[in-house]
N, CA, C and O atoms as CSV, one atom per row, in Angstrom:
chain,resi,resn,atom,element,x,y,z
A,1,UNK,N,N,70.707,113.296,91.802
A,1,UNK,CA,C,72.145,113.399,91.958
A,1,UNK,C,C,72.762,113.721,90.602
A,1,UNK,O,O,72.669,113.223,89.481
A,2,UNK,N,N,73.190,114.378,90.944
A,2,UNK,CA,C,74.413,115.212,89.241
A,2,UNK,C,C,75.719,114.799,89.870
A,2,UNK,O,O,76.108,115.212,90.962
A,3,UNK,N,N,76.486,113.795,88.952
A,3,UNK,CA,C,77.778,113.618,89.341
A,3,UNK,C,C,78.832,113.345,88.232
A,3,UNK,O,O,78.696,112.538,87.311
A,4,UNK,N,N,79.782,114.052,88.438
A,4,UNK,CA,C,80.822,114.626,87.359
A,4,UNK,C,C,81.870,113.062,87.374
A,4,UNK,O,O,81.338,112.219,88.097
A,5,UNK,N,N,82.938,112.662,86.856
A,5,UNK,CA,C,83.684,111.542,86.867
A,5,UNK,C,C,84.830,112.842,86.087
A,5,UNK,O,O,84.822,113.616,85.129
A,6,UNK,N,N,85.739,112.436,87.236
A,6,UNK,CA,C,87.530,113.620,86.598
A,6,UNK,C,C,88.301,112.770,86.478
A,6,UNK,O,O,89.006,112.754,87.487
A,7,UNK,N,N,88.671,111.779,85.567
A,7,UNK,CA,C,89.665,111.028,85.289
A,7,UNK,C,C,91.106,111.603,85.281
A,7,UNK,O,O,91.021,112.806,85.036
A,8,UNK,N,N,91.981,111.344,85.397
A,8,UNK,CA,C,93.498,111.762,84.785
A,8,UNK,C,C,94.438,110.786,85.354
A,8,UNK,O,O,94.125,109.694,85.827
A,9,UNK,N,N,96.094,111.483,85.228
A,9,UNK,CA,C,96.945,110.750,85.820
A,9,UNK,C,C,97.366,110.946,87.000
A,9,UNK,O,O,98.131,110.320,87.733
A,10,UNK,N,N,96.419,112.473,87.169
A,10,UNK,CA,C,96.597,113.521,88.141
A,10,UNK,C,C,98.506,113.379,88.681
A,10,UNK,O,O,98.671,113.096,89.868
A,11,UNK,N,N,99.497,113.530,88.010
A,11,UNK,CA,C,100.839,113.728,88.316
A,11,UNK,C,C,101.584,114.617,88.086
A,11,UNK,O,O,102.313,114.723,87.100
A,12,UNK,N,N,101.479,115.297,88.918
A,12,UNK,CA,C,100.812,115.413,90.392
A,12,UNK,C,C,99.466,116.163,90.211
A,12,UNK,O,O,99.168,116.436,89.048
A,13,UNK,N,N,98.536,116.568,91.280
A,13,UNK,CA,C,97.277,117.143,91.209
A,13,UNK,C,C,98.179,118.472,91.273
A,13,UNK,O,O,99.367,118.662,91.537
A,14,UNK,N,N,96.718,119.616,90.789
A,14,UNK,CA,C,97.675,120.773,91.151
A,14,UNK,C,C,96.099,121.812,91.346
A,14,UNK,O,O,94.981,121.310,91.232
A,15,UNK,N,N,96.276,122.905,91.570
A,15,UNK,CA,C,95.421,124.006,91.946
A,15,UNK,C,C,94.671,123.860,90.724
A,15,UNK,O,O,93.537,123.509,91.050
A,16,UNK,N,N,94.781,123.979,89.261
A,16,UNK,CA,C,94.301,123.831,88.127
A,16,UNK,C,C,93.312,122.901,88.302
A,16,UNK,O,O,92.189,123.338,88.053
A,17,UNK,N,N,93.384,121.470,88.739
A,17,UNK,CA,C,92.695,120.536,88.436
A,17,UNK,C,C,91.095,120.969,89.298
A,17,UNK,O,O,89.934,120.957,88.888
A,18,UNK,N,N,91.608,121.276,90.439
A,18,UNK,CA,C,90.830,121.942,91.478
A,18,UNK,C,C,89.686,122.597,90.873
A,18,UNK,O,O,88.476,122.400,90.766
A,19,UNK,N,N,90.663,123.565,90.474
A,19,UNK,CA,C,89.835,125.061,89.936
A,19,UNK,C,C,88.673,124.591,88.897
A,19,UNK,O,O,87.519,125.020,88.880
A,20,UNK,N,N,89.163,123.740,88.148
A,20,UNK,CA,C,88.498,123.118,87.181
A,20,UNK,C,C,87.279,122.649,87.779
A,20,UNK,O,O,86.267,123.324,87.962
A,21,UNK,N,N,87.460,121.403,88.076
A,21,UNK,CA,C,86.271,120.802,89.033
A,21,UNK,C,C,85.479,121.747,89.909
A,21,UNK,O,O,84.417,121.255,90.293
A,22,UNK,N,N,85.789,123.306,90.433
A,22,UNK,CA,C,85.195,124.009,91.338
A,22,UNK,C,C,84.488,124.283,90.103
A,22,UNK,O,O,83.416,123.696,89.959
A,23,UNK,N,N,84.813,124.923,89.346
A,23,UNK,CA,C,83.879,125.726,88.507
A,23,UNK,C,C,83.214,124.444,87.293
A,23,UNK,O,O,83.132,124.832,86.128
A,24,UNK,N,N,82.874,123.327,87.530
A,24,UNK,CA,C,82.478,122.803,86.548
A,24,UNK,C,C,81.430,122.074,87.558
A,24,UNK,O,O,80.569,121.304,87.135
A,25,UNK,N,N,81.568,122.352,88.759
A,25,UNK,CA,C,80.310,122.117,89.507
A,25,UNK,C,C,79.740,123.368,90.001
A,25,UNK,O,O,78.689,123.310,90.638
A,26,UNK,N,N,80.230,124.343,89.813
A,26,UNK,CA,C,79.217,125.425,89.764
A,26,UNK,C,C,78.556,125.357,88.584
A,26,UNK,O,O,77.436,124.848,88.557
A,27,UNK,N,N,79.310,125.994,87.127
A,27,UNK,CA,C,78.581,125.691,86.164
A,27,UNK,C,C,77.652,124.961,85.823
A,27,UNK,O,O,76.839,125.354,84.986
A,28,UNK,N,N,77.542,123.395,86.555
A,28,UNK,CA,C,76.633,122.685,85.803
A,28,UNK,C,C,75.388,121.961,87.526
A,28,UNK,O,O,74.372,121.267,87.563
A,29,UNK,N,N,75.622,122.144,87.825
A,29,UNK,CA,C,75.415,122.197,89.504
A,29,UNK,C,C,75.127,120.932,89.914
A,29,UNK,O,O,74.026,120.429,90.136
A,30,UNK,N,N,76.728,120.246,90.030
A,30,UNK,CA,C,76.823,119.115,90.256
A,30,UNK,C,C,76.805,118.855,91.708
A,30,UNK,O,O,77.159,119.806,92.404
A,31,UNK,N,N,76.446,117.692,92.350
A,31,UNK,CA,C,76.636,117.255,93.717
A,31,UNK,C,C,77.806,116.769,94.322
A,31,UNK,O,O,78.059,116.893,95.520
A,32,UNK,N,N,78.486,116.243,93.532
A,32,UNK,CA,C,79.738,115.277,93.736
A,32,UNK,C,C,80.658,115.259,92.267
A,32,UNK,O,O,80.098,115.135,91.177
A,33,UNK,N,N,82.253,115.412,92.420
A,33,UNK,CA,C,83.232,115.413,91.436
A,33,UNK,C,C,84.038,114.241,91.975
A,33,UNK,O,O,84.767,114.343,92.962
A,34,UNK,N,N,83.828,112.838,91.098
A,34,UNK,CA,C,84.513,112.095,91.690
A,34,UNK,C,C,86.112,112.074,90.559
A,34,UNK,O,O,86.261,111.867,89.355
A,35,UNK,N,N,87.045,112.388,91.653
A,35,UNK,CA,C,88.405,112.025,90.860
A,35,UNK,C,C,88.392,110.861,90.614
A,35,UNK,O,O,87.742,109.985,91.185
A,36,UNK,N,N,89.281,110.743,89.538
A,36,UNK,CA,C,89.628,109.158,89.687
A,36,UNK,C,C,91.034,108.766,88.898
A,36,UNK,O,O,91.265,108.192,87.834
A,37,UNK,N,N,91.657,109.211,89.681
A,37,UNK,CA,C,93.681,108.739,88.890
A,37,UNK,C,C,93.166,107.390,88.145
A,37,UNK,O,O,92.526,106.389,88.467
A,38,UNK,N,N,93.765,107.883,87.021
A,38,UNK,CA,C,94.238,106.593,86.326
A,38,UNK,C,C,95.412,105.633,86.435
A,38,UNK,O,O,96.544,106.116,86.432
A,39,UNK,N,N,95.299,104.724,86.503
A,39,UNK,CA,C,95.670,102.763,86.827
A,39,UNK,C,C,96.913,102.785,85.495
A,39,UNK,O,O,98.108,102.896,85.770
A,40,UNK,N,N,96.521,102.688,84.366
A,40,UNK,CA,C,97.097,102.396,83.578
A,40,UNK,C,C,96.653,103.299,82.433
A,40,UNK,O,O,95.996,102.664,81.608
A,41,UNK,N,N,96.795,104.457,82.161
A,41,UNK,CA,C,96.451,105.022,80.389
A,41,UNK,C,C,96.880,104.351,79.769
A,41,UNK,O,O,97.922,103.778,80.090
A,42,UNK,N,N,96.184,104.106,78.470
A,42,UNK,CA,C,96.624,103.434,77.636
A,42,UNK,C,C,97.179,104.464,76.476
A,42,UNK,O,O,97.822,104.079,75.500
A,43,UNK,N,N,96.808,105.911,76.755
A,43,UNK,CA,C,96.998,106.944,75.194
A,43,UNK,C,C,98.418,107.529,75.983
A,43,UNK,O,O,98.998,108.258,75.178
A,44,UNK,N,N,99.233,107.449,77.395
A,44,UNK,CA,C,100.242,107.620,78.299
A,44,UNK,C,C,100.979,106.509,78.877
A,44,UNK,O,O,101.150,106.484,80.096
A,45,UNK,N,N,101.459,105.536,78.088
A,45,UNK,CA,C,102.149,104.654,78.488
A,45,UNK,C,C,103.181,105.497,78.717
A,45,UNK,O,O,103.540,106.419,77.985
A,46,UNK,N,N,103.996,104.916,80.503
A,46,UNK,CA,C,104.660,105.961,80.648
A,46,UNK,C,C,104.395,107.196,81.335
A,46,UNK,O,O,105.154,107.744,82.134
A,47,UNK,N,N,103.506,107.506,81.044
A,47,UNK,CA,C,103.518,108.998,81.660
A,47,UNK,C,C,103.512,109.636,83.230
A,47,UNK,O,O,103.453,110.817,83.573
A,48,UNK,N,N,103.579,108.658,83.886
A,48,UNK,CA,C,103.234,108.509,85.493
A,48,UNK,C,C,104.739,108.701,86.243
A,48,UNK,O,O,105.392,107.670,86.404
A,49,UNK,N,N,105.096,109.495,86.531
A,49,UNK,CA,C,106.243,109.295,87.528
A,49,UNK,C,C,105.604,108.647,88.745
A,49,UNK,O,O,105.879,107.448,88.698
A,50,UNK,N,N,104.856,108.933,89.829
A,50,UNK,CA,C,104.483,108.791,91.079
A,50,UNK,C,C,103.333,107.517,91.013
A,50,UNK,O,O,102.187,107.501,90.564
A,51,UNK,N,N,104.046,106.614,91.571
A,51,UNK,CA,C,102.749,105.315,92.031
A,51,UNK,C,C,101.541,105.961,91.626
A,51,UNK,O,O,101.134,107.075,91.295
A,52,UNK,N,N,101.065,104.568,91.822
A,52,UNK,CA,C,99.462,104.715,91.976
A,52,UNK,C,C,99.083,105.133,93.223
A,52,UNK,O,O,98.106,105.880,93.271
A,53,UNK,N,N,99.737,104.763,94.447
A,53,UNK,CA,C,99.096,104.651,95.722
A,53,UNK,C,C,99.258,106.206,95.946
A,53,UNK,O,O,98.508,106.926,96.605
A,54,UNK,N,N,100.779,106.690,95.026
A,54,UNK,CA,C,101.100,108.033,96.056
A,54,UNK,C,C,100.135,109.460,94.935
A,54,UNK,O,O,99.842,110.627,95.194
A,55,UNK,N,N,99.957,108.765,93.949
A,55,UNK,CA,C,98.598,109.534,93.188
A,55,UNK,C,C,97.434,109.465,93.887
A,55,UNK,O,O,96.835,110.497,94.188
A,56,UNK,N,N,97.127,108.639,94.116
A,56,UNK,CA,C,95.530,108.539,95.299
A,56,UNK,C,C,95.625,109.498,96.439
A,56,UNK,O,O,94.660,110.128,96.869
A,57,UNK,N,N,96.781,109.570,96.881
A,57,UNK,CA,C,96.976,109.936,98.389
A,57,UNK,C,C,97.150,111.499,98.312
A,57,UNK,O,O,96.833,112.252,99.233
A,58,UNK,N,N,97.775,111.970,96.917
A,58,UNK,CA,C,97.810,113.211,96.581
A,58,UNK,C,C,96.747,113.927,96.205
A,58,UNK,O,O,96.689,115.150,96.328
A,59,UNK,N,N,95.786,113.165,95.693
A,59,UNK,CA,C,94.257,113.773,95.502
A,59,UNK,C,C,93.548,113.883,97.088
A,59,UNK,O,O,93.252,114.906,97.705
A,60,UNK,N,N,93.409,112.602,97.455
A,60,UNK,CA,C,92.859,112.394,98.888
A,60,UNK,C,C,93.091,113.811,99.381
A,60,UNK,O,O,92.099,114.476,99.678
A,61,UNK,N,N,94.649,114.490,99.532
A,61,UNK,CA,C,94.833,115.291,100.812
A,61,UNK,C,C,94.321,116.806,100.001
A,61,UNK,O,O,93.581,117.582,100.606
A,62,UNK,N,N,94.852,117.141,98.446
A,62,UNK,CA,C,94.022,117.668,97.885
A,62,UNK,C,C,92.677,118.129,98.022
A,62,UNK,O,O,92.467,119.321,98.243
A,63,UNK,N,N,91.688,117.252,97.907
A,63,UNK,CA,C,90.343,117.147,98.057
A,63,UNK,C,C,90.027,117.251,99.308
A,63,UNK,O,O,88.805,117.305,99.447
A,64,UNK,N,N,90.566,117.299,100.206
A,64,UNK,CA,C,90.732,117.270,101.760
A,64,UNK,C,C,89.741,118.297,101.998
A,64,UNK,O,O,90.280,119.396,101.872
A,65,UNK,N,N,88.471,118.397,102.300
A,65,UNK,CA,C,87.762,119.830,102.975
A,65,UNK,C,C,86.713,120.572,101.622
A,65,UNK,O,O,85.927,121.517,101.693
A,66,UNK,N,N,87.003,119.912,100.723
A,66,UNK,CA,C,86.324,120.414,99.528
A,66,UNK,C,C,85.331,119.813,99.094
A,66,UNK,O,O,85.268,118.737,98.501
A,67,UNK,N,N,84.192,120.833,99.529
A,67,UNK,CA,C,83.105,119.716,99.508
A,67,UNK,C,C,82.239,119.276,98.088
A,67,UNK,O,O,82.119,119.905,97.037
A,68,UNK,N,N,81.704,117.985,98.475
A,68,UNK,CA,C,81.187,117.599,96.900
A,68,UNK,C,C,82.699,116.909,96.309
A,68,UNK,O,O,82.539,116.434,95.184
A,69,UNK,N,N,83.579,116.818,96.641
A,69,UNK,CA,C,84.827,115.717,95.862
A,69,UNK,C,C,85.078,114.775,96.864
A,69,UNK,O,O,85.283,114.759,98.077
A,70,UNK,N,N,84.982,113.924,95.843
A,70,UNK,CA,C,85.424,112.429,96.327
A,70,UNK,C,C,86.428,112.039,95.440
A,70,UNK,O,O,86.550,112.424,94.277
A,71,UNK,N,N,87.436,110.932,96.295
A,71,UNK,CA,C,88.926,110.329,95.409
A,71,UNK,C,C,88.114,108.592,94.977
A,71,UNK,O,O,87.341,107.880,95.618
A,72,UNK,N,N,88.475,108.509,94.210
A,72,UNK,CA,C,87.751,106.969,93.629
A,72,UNK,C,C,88.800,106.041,93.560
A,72,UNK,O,O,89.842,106.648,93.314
A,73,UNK,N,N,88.975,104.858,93.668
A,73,UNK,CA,C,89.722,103.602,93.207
A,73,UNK,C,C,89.572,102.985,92.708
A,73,UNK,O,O,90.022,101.851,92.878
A,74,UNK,N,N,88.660,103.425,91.540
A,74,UNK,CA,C,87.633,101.855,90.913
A,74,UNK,C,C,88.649,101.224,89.419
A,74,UNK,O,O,88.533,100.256,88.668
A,75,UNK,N,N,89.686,102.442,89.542
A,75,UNK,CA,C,91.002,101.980,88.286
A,75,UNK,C,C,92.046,101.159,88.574
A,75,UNK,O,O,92.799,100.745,87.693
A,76,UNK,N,N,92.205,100.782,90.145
A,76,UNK,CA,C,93.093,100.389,90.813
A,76,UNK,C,C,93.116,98.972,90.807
A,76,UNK,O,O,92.276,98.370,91.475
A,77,UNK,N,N,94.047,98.297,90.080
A,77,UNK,CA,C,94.442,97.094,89.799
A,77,UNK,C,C,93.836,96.308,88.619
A,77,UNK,O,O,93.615,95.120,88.388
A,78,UNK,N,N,93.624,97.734,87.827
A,78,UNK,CA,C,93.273,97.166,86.161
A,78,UNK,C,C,94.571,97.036,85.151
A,78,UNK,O,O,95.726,97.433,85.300
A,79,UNK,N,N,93.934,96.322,84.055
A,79,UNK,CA,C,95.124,96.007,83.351
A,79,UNK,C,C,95.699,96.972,82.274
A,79,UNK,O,O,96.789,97.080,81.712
A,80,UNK,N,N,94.288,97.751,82.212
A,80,UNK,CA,C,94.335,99.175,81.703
A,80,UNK,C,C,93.377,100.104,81.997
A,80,UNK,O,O,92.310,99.526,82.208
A,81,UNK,N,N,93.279,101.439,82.117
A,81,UNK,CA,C,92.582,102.521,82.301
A,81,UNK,C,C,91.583,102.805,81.240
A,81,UNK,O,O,91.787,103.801,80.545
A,82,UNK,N,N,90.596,102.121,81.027
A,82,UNK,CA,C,89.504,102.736,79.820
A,82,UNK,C,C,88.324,103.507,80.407
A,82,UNK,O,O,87.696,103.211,81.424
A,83,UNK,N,N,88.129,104.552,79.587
A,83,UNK,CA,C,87.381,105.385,80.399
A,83,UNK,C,C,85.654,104.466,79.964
A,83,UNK,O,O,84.671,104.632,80.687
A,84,UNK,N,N,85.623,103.716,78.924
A,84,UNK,CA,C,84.325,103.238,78.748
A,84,UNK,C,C,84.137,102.480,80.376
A,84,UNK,O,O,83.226,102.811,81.136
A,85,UNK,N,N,85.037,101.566,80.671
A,85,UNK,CA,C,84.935,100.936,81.915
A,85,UNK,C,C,84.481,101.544,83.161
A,85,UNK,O,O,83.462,101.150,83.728
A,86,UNK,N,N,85.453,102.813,83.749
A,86,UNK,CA,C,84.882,103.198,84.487
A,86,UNK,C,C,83.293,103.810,84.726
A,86,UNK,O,O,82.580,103.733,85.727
A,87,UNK,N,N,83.052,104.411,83.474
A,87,UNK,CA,C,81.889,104.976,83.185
A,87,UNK,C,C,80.739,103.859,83.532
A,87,UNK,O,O,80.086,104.202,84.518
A,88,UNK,N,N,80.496,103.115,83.195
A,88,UNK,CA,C,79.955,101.579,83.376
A,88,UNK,C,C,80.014,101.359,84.714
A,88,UNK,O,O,79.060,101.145,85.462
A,89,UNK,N,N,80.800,101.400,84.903
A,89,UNK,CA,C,81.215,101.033,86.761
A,89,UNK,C,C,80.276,102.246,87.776
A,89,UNK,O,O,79.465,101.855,88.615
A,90,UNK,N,N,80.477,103.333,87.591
A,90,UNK,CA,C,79.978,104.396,87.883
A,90,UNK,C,C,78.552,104.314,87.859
A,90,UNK,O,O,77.853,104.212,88.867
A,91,UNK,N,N,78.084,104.368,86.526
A,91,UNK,CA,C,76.600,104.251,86.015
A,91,UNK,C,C,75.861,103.477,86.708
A,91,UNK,O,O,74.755,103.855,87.096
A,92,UNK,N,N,76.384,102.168,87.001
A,92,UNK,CA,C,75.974,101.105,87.169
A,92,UNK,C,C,75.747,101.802,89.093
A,92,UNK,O,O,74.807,101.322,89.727
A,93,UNK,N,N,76.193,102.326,89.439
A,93,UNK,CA,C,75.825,102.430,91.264
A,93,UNK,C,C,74.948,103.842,91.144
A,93,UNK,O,O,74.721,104.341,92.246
A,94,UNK,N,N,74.652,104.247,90.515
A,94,UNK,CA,C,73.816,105.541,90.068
A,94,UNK,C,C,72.183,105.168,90.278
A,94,UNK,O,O,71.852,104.230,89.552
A,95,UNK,N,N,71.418,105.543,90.866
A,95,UNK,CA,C,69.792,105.214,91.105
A,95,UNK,C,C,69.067,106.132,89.731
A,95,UNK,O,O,69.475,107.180,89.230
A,96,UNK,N,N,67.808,105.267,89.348
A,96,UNK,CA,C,67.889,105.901,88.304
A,96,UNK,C,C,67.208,107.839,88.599
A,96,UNK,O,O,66.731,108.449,89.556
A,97,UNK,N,N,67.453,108.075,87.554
A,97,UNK,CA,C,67.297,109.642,87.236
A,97,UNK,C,C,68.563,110.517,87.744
A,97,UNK,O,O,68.524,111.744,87.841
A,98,UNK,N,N,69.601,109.780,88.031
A,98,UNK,CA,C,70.510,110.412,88.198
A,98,UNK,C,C,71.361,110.765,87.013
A,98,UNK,O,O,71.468,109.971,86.078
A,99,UNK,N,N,72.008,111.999,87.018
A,99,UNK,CA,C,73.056,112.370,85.582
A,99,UNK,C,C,74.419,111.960,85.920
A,99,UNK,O,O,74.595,111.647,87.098
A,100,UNK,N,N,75.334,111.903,85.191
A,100,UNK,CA,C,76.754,111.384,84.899
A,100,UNK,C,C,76.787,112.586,84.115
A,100,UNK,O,O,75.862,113.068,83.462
A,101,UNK,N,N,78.030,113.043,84.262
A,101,UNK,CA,C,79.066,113.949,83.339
A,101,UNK,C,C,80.190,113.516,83.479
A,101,UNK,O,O,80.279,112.657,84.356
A,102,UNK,N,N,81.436,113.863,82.766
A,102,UNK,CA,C,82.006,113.305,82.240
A,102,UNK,C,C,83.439,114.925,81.904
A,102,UNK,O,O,83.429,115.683,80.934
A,103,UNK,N,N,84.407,114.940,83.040
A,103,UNK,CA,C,84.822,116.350,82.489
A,103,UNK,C,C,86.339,116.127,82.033
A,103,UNK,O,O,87.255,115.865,82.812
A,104,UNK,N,N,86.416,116.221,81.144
A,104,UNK,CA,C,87.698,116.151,79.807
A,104,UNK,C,C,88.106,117.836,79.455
A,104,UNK,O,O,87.439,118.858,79.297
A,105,UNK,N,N,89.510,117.519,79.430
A,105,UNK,CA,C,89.973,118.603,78.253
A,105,UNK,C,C,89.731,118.302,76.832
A,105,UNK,O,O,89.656,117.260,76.180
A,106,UNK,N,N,89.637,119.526,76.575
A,106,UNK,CA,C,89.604,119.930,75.017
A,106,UNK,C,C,90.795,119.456,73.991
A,106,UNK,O,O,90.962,119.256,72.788
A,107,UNK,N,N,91.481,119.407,75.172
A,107,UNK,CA,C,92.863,118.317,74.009
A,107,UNK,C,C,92.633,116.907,73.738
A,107,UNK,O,O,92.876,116.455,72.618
A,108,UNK,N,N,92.124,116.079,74.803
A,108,UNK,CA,C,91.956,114.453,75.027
A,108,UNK,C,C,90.582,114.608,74.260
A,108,UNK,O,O,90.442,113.777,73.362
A,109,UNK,N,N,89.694,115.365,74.401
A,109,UNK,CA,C,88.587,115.392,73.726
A,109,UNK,C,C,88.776,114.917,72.176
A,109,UNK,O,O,88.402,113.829,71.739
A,110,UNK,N,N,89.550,116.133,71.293
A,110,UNK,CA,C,89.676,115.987,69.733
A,110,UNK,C,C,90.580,114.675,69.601
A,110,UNK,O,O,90.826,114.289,68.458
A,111,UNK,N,N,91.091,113.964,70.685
A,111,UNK,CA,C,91.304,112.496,70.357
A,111,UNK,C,C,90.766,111.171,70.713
A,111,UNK,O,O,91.271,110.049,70.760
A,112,UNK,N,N,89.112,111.826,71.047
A,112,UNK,CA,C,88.312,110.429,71.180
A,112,UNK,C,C,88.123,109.597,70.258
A,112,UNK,O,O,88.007,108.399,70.517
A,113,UNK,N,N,88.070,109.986,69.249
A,113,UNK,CA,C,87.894,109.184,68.592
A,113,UNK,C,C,88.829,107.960,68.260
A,113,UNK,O,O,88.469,107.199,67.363
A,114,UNK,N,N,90.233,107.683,69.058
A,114,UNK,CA,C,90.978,107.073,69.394
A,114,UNK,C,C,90.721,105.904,70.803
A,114,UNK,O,O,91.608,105.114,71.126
A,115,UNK,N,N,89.583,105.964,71.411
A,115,UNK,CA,C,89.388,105.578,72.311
A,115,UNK,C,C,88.882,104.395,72.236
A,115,UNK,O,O,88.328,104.063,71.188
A,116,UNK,N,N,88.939,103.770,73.002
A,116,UNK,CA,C,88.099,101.938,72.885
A,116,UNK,C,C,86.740,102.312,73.012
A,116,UNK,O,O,86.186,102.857,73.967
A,117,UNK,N,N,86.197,101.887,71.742
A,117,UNK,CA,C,84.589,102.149,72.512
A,117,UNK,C,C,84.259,103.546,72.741
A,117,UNK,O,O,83.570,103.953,73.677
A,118,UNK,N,N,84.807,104.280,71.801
A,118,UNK,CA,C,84.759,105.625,72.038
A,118,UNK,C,C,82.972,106.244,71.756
A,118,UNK,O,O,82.406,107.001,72.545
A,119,UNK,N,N,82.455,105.799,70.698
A,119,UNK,CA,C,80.925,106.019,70.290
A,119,UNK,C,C,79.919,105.432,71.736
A,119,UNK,O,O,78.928,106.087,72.057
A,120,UNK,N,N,80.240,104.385,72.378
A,120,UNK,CA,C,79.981,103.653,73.525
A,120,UNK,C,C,80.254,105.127,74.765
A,120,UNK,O,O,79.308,105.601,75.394
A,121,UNK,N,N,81.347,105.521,74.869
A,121,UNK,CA,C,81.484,106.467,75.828
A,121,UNK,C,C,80.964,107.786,75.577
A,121,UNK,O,O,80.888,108.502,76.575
A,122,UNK,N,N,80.580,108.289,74.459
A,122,UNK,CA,C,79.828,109.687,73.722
A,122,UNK,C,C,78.214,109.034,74.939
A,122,UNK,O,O,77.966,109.260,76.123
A,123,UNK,N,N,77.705,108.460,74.203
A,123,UNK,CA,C,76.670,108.011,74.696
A,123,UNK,C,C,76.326,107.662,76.098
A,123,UNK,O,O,75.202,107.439,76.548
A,124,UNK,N,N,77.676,107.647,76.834
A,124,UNK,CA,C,77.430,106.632,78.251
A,124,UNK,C,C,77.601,108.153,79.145
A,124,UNK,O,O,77.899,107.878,80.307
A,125,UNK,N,N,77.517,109.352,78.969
A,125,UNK,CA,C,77.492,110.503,79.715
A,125,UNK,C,C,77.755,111.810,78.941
A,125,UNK,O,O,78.357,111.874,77.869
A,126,UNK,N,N,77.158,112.971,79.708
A,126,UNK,CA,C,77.402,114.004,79.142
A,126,UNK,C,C,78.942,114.719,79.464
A,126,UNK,O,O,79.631,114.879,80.471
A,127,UNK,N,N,79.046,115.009,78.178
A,127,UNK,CA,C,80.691,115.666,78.448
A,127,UNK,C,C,80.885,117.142,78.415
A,127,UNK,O,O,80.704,117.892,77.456
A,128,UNK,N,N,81.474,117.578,80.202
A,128,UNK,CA,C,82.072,118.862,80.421
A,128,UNK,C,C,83.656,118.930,79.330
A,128,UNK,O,O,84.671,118.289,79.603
A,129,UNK,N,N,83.522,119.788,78.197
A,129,UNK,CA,C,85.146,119.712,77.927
A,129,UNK,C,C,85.510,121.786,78.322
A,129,UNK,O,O,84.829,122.811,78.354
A,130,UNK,N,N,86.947,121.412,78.535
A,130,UNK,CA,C,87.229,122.239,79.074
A,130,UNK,C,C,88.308,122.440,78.328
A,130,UNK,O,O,88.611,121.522,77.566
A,131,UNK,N,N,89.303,123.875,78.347
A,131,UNK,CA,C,90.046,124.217,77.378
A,131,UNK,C,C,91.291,125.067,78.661
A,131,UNK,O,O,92.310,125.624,78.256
């Protein structure tokens, strides 16, 4: 199993995010792109107009028919959004020999090094960055 993890605030999702994930599982020939709206950013305090619930529900109908994506909740009712966490969370239901990727922009990228545990998350999957 090859499986990608698409974090964001997704607000709102849009054709872009899509497109992205289509071609980053072609490119790397993944099985599954799991979204996963973020709960709380911590580098976007703020940045969320639309709930959490009505972010989920906007990916859900999104992802609707597209195969290989799944909508995740595993951020839902944290006290903050760290991507080391989810990654962990993820990993952890993975059988072994399975891959994790990890698909980021090229902007959030040149500010990992801002991240909790950021050397922890280099290491905890391979990273699609995208521009």
């Amino acid at each position: 199993m090859r499986l990608a993890i698409f974090g964001g605030t997704f607000d709102p999702v849009h054709e872009a995010h899509l497109a992205l994930a289509r071609q980053a599982a072609d490119s790397f020939r993944l099985n599954r792109v799991l979204f996963v709206p973020a709960a709380r950013p911590p580098h976007k305090a703020g940045a969320t107009n639309a709930s959490y619930e009505d972010r989920v529900r906007m990916l859900e109908l999104a992802c609707r028919g597209q195969e290989g994506f799944e909508v995740s909740r595993l951020e839902e009712g944290t006290e903050r959004s760290y991507s080391i966490d989810t990654i962990l969370k993820v990993r952890a239901r993975l059988a072994p020999g399975d891959e994790l990727f990890f698909i980021i922009g090229a902007d959030a990228f040149a500010e990992i090094v801002t991240w909790l545990r950021w050397r922890e998350v280099l290491r905890a999957a391979r990273f699609i960055v995208v521009s």
